[in-house]
N, C-alpha and C positions, 0 to 999 in steps of 0.2 A: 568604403570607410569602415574602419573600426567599430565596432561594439562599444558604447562608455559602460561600463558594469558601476555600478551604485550600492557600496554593500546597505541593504538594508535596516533595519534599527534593532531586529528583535537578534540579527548576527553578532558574534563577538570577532575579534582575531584569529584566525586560523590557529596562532601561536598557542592561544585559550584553549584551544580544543583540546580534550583526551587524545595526547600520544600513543599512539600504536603500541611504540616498545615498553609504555607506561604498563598497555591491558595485557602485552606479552608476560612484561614482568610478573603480573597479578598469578598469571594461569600457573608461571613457575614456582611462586611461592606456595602457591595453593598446592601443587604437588608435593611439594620438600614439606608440605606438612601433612601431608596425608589426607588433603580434603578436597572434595569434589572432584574427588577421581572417577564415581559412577557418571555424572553427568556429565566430563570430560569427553569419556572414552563413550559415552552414547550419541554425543554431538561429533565426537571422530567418526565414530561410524556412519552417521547420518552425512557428514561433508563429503565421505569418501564413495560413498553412494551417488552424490548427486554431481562431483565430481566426475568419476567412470564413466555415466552413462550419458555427460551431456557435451554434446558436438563445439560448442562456444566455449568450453571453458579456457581457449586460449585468450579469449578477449578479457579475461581477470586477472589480478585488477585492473579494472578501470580507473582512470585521473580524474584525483579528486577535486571538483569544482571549489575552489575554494571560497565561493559567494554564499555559501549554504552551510553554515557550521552552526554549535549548539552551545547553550549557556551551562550544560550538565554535560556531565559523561554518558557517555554509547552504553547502554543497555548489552550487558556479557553478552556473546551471542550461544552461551550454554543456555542462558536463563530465556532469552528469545524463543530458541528452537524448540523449546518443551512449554509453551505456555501461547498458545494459540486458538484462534476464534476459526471455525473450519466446516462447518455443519455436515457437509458432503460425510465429514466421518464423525460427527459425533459432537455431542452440546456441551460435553468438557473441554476443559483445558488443554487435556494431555491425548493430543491426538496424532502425534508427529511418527509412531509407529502405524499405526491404523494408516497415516496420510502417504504412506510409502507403497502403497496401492497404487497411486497414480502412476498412470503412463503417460509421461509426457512426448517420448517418441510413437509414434510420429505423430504431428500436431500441427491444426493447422488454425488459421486467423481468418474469419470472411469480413471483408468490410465492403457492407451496401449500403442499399436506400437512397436519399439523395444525395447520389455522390455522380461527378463526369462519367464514370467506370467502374462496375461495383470488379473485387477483385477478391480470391484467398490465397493468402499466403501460406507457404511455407513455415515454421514460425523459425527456424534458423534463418533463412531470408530475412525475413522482418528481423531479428537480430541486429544482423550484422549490413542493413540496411544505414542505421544511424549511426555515430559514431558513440558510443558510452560513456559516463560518466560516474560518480561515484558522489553523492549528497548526502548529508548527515540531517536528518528530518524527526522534528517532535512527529510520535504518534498517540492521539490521543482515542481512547475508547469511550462508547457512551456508559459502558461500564462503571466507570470512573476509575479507570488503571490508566499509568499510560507509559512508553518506553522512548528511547532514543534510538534509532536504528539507520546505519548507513547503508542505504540503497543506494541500486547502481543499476544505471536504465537512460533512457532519453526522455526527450521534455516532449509531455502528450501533441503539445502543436504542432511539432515536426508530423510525426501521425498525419495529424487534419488535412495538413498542408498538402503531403502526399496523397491524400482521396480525394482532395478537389473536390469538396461538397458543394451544392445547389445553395443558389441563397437563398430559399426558402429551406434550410435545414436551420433549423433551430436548438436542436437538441443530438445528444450522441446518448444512443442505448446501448449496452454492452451485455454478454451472458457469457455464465460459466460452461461449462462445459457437462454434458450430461450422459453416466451412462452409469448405472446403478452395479453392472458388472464390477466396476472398482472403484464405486463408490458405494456401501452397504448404504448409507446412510437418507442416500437417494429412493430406496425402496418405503421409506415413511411416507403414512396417510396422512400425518400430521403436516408437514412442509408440505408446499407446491416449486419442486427444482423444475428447472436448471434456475439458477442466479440470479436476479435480474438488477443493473443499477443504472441509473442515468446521470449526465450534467450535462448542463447549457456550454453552447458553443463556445460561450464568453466566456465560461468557466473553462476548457477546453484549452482556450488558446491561451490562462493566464501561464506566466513565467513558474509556477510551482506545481501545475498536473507533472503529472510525473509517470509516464512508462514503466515500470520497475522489471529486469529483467536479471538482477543480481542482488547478492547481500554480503558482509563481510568478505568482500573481494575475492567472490566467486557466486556460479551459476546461483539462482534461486532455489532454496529449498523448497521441497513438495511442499510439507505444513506451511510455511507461507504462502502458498499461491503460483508453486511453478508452472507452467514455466513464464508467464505473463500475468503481471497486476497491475494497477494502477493505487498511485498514490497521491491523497491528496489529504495534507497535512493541517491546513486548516478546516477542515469537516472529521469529525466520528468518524474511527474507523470501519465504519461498517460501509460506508461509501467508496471505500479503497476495493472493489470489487477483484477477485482473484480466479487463479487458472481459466485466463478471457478466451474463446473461441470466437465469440462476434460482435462488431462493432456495427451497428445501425447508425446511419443521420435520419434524423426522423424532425417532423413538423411539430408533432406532439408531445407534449410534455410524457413521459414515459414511467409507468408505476411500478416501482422499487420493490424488492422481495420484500421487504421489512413492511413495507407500507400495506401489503397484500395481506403478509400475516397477524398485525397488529396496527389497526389505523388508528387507532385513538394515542396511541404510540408515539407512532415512527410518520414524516414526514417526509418529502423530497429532499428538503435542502442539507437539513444535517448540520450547519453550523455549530461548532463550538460555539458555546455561549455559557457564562459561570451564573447568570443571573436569571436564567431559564431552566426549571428541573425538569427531570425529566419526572413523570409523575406517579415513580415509585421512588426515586431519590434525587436527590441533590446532585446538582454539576459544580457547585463554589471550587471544591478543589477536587483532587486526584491523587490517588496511591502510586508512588514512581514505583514500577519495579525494579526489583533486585538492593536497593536501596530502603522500601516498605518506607520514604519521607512520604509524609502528606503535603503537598502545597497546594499554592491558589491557581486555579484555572485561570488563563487568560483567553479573553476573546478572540474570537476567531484562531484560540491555540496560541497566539501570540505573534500570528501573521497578518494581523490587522492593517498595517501597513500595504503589501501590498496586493489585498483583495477586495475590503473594505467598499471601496469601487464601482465593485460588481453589484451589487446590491444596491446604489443611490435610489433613493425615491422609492424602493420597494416596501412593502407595507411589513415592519421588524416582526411582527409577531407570526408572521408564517415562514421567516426564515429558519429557523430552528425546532429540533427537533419535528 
C-alpha cells in the first residue's frame, strides 16, 4: 500500500519555496556588479574540492522531497560555507579553510552495542545503501543565529531499522571522529574530543532525524560535517552531531560533549524553546543569516507538530536546554 504523505503545518507549497533559478539569478547579478566575487570564487574552490575527491558525487542531486519546504529563503550557500560551528578546527566562525584538513577517504561507520550484528561500514556503502533525498530544513543555533539549508541524506530510521537494535536499546550514542593529525584542534587541554552526542530511539525513529550526506546538490562539505551528520531540526544545532564514525544503541542515557564541558549549560535534550534562555541570553528570537532579520523563535523551531509527541507527560523543564 502506498505511503499517505500529510504535508505538515509549519510547510508551505513547494511552489513558495525559493526557485533554484531565482538564487542562480542572484549569484549573476551579484557578478555583473562586481560583488561577492571573493566569496564566490572561495565557495567554488571549496565545491570543487569536495567534488573531485568524493566517490558519490554521482548521486547529486538528489530528488527533492517535496514534503519538507520552508516559509523563508535557503540560506546562500556562499554565506553557509564560511560561517560554521566546527571545534575540531577552531571556536570561530571561519573555519572552512582549516576544515579542509579532513580526510574523509577512506572512512569508515561502526554501528554496535545492542544491535542483532554490530557491523562497520564502508561510508560509500552506507551511502549509497539508501536511496537520497534532498530537504529544505530550519537550522536553528543556541547561539541565536539561525539559517535555511537544503540537505540531502536519508531519514535516520532507515539506519535503525538496518542495525536491528535489542529492545532494551534505548538510546543511540554517536561520535566524531578523532585524530588530532588533522584535526589541530583536537590537541586542546581545554576540550575533551572526540564528539560525543546522543538521542532516544523515539527520537531516532521520528519522520525528521535526518542522515545528512549532502548540501546544495552535491557531496557534503568538510566545514559541515563531511562526510556524515545528522540533522535534527527541531533541537539546537549543536545536537546535529558531524563527521560521525560510531553509532552506539546503548541502555543508558549517554552524556553529550556540551553537557561534559558546561553542565550548568548544556543539557541532553536540546529543544528549541523561545521561552527558556539559555542563561547567558535569550532564545525569544534569532538572527537569520545572510538577511541579519531578527524574528521570533518558535518552539520546538516550528516543528512542533510533529515531535511535540515525543515528550508527553515528560517533565517540560528538563526538556530544554
Amino acid at each position: 500500500m502506498a505511503a499517505i504523505h500529510r504535508r505538515p503545518s509549519w510547510a508551505i507549497a513547494e511552489s513558495l519555496a525559493t526557485p533554484e533559478q531565482a538564487f542562480l539569478n542572484r549569484r549573476n547579478l551579484l557578478r555583473g556588479m562586481g560583488l561577492g566575487g571573493l566569496a564566490l570564487a572561495g565557495a567554488g574552490a571549496l565545491r570543487a574540492r569536495a567534488e573531485d575527491a568524493d566517490p558519490t558525487a554521482d548521486l547529486y542531486p538528489a530528488k527533492p522531497n517535496g514534503a519538507y519546504t520552508l516559509d523563508r529563503p535557503v540560506t546562500p550557500e556562499e554565506v553557509n560555507a564560511n560561517y560554521n560551528n566546527f571545534y575540531e578546527y577552531g571556536s570561530q566562525k571561519t573555519i572552512a579553510s582549516s576544515a579542509q584538513q579532513l580526510r574523509t577517504r577512506p572512512w569508515t561507520v561502526e554501528i554496535g552495542g545492542l544491535v542483532e550484528k554490530p557491523m562497520t561500514l564502508a561510508i560509500d556503502d552506507l551511502i549509497r545503501t539508501f536511496p537520497l533525498e534532498t530537504r529544505l530544513y530550519r537550522h536553528r543555533c543556541v547561539e541565536a543565529w539561525s539559517m535555511t539549508i537544503p540537505w540531502a541524506g536519508f531519514p535516520l530510521s532507515k539506519l535503525v531499522e538496518h542495525a536491528r537494535p535489542l529492545g532494551s536499546a534505548k538510546y543511540l550514542r554517536m561520535e566524531t571522529f578523532y585524530d588530532p593529525s588533522m584535526a589541530p584542534e583536537q590537541n586542546s587541554f581545554f576540550y575533551n574530543f572526540p564528539y560525543v552526542e546522543g538521542v532516544t530511539v523515539a527520537e531516532a525513529m521520528n519522520d525528521l532525524a535526518f542522515m545528512v550526506t549532502g548540501a546544495y546538490d552535491k557531496p557534503l562539505a568538510k566545514q559541515f560535517g563531511a562526510p556524515l551528520r545528522l540533522a535534527l531540526p527541531w533541537k539546537y544545532g549543536f545536537k546535529s552531531i558531524k563527521s560521525i564514525v560510531k553509532i552506539e544503541f546503548v541502555e543508558e542515557q549517554p552524556l553529550n560533549w556540551w553537557q561534559q564541558l558546561q553542565p550548568s549549560e548544556y543539557g541532553f535534550w536540546a529543544n528549541v524553546n523561545p521561552e527558556v534562555s539559555h542563561p547567558r541570553w535569550s532564545q525569544a528570537n534569532e538572527r537569520v543569516l545572510h538577511t541579519g532579520d531578527y524574528v521570533p523563535t518558535l518552539l520546538f523551531n516550528g516543528y512542533a507538530e510533529q515531535v511535540a509527541s515525543l515528550y508527553a507527560g515528560m517533565d517540560p523543564a528538563k526538556l530544554y536546554m
